[in-house]
Structure formats: structure tokens, C-alpha cells
Backbone as CSV, one residue per row, in Angstrom:
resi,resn,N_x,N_y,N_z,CA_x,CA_y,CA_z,C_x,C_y,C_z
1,UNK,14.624,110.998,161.582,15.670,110.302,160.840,16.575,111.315,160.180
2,UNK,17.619,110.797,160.177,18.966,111.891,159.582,18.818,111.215,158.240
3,UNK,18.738,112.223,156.888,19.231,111.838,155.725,19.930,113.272,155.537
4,UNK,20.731,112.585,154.356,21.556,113.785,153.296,20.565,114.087,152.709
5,UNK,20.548,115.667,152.338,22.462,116.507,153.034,22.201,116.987,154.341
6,UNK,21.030,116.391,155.195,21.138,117.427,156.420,22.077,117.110,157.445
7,UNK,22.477,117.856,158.363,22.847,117.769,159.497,22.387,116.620,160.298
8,UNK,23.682,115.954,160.708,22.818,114.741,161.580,23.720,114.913,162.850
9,UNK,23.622,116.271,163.384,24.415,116.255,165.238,25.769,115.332,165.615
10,UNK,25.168,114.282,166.375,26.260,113.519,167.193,26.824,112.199,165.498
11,UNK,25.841,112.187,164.871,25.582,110.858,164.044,26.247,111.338,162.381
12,UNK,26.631,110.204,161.638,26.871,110.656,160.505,25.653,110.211,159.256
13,UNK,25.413,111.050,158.706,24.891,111.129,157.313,25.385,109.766,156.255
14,UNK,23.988,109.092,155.991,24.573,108.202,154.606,24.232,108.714,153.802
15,UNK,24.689,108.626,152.462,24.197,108.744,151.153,23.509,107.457,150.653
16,UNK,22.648,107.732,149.292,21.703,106.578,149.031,22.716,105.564,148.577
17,UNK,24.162,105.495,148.446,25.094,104.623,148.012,24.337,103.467,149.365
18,UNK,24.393,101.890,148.951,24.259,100.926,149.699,25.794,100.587,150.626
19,UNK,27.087,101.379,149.862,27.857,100.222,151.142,28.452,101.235,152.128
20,UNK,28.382,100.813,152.999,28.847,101.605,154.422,30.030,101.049,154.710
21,UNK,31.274,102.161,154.394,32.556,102.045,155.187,33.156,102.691,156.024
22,UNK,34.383,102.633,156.805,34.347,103.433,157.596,36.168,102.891,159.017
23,UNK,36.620,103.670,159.415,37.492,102.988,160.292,36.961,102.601,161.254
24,UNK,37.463,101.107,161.838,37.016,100.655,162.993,38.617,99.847,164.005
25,UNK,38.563,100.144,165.077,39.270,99.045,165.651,38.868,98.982,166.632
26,UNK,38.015,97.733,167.056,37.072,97.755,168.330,37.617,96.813,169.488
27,UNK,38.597,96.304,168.970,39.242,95.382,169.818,39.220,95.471,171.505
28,UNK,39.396,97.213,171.967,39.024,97.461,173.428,37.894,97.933,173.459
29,UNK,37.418,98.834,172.629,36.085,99.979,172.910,35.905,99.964,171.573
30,UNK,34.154,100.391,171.593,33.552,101.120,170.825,32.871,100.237,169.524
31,UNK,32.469,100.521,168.461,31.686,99.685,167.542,30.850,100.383,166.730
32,UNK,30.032,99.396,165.979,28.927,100.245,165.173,27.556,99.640,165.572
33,UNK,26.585,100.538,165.614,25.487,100.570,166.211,24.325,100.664,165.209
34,UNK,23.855,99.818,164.873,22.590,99.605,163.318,21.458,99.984,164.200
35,UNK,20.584,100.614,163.346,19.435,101.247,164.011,18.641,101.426,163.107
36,UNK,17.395,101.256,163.189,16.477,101.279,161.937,14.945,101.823,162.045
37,UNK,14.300,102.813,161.129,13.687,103.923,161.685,12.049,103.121,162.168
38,UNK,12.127,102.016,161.345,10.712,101.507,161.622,10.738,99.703,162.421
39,UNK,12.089,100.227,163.268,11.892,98.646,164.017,13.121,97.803,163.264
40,UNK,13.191,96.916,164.537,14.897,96.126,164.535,13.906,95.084,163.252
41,UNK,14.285,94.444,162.175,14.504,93.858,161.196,13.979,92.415,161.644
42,UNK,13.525,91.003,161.148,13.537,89.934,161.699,14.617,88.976,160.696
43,UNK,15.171,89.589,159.853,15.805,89.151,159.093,17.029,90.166,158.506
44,UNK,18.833,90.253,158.785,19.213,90.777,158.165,20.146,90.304,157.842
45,UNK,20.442,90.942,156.881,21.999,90.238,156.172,23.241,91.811,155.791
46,UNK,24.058,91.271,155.992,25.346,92.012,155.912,26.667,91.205,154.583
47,UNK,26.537,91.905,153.790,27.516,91.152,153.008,28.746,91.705,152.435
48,UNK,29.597,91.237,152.308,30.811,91.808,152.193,31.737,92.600,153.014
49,UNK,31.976,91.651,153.920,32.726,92.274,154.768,33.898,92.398,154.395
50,UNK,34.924,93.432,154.434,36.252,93.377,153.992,37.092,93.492,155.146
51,UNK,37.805,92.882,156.115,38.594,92.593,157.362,39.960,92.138,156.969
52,UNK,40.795,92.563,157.573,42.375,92.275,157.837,42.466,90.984,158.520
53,UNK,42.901,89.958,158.350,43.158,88.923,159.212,43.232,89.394,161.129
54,UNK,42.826,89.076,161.493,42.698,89.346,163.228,42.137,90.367,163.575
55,UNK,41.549,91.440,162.647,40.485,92.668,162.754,39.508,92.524,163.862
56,UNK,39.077,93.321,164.310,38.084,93.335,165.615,37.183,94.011,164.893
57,UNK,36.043,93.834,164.223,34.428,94.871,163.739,33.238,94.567,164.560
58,UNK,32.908,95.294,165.575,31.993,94.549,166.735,30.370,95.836,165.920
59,UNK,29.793,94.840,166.021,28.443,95.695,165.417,27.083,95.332,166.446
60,UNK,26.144,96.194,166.900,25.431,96.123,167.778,23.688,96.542,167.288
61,UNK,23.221,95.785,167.615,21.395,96.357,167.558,20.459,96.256,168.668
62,UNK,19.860,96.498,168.458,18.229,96.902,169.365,17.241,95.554,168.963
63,UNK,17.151,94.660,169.962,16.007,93.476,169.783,14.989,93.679,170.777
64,UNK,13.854,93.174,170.085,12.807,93.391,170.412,12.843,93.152,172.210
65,UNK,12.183,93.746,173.127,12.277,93.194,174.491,11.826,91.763,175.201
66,UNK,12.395,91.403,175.860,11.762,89.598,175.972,12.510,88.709,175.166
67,UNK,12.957,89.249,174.205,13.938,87.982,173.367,15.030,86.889,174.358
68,UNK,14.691,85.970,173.439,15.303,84.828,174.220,16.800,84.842,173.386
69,UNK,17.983,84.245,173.838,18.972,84.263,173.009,18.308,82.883,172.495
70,UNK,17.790,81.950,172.569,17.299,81.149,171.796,17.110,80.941,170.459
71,UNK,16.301,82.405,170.634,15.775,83.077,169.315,16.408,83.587,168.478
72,UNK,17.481,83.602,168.864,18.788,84.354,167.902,19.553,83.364,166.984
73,UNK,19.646,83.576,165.801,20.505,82.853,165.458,21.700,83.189,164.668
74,UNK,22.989,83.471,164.579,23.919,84.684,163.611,24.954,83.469,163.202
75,UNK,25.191,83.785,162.050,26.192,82.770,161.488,26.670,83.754,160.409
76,UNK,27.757,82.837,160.047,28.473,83.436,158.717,28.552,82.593,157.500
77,UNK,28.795,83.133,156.145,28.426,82.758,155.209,29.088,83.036,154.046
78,UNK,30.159,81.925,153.520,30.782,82.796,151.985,31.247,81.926,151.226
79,UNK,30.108,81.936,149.807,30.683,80.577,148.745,30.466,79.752,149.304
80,UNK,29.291,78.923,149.993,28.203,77.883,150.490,28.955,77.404,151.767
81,UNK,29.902,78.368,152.319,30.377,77.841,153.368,29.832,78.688,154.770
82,UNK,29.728,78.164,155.963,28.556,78.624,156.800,29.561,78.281,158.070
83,UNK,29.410,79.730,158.879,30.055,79.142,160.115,29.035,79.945,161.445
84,UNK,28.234,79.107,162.172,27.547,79.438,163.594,28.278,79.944,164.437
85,UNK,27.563,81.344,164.910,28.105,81.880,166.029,27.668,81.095,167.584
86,UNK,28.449,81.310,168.429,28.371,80.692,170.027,27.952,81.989,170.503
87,UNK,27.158,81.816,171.605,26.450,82.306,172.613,27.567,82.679,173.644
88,UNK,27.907,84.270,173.849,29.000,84.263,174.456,28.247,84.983,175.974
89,UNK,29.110,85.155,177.245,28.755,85.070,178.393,28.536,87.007,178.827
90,UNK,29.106,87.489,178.012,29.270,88.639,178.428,30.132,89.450,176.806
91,UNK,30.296,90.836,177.002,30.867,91.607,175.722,31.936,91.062,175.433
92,UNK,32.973,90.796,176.545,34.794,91.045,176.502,34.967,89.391,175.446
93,UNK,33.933,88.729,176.177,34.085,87.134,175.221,33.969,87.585,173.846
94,UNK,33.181,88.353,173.095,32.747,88.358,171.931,34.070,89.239,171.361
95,UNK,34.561,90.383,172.060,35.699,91.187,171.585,36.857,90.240,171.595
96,UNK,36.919,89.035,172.484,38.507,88.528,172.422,37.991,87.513,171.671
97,UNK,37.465,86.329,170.989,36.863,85.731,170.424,37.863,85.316,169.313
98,UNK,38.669,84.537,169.266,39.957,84.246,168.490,39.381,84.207,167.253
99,UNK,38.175,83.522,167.002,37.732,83.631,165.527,36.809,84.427,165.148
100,UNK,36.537,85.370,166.179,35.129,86.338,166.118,33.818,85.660,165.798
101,UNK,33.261,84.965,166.086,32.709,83.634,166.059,31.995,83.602,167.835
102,UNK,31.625,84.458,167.984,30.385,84.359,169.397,30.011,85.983,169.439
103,UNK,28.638,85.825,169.710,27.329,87.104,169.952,27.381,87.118,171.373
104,UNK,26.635,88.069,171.912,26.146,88.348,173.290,24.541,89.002,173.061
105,UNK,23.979,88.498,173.751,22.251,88.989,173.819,22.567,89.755,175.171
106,UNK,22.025,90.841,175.259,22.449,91.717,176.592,20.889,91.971,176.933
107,UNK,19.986,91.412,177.791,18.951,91.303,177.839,18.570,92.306,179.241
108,UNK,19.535,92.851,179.529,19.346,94.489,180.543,18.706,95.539,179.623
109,UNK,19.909,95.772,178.474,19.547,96.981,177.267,19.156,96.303,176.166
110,UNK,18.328,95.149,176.028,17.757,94.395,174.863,18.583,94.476,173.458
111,UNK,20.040,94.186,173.989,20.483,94.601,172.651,21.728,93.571,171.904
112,UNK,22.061,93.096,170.483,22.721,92.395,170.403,23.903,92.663,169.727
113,UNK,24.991,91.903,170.545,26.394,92.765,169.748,26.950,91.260,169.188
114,UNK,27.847,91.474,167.925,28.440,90.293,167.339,30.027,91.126,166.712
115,UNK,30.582,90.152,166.241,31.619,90.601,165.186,31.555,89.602,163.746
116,UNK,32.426,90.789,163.053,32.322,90.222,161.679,33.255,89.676,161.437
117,UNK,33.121,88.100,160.559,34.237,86.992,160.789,35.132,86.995,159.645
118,UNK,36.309,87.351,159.726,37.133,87.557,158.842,37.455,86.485,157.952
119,UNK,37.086,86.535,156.486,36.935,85.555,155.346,35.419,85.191,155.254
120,UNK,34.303,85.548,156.069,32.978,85.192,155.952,32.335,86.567,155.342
């Protein structure tokens, strides 16, 4: 595991600060990739997202192997208001996604990518 202050190669260094910022525009390529030293999470939460109206933030993890998209469930959430993500067919659905509002379970590389819903 990379912590500060060491050297972390290809990867960047957090500090024990909790919020992670950073430039993103993922709209064609690229994203952020959560990774966690003792196993993908069965429960996580992300809060406070700060997005530009029509922003693209595509974020990706590592699920356990065998997962069903069944088993998935990602929604959004702000001031008791709740909006379910759709089960999208492939990546490019989830990147063009007018409301950013659909996941992809990629069950080749067991891995799940979503975006973050602007105002959630």
C-alpha cells in the first residue's frame, strides 16, 4: 500500500485528509479507480459530490468474482431524495448517460464502473 509521504510510482499519494479531489473529464476516456487494501467493501458510500451541471465523473471498482449485476445495487442520494441507477449494456452507455444515472457490471474484469449524478 502507498501512504504519505512515500513514493507511490505510477499512483498518487493521499493524505489522512478524508476528501479526495482532483480534475476529471471522463466524458471520452479515463476515470477513477477505488481500490482497497483489504478487499472491495460490501457497503460504500461516497458523499459530496461537487459536479458542474453535465460533468462526466466515471468511477470504477473491483467486485468480488461471480457477482451477479443483480446483486448490485447504486443509487443516489441528497436531502431524502433517492435516485436508482439502470443497468447499462456496455461502458459508452454509462459515459453518454444524459443523467449519469446507469452502472455497467463488466463481468470479463469483475469490475464496476458508474458516474456521479450531478445534484446527488
Amino acid at each position: 500500500a502507498c501512504t504519505p509521504p512515500e513514493s507511490c510510482g505510477e499512483t498518487t499519494s493521499r493524505s489522512w485528509d478524508p476528501d479526495l479531489t482532483g480534475p476529471f473529464n471522463h466524458s471520452r476516456y479515463g476515470g477513477w479507480y477505488l481500490s482497497w487494501d483489504k478487499g472491495t467493501p460490501a457497503h460504500l458510500t461516497i458523499k459530496r459530490i461537487q459536479l458542474e451541471p453535465g460533468a462526466v465523473m466515471l468511477q470504477a471498482m473491483s467486485v468480488p468474482v461471480g457477482i451477479l449485476s443483480s446483486e448490485v445495487h447504486l443509487w443516489g442520494e441528497s436531502r431524502g431524495r433517492t435516485y436508482d441507477y439502470n443497468l447499462a449494456g456496455n461502458i459508452d452507455e454509462v459515459r453518454g448517460a444524459p443523467n449519469g444515472d446507469k452502472y455497467w457490471l463488466d463481468t470479463v474484469h469483475n469490475t464496476l464502473y458508474w458516474r456521479g449524478i450531478t445534484g446527488y
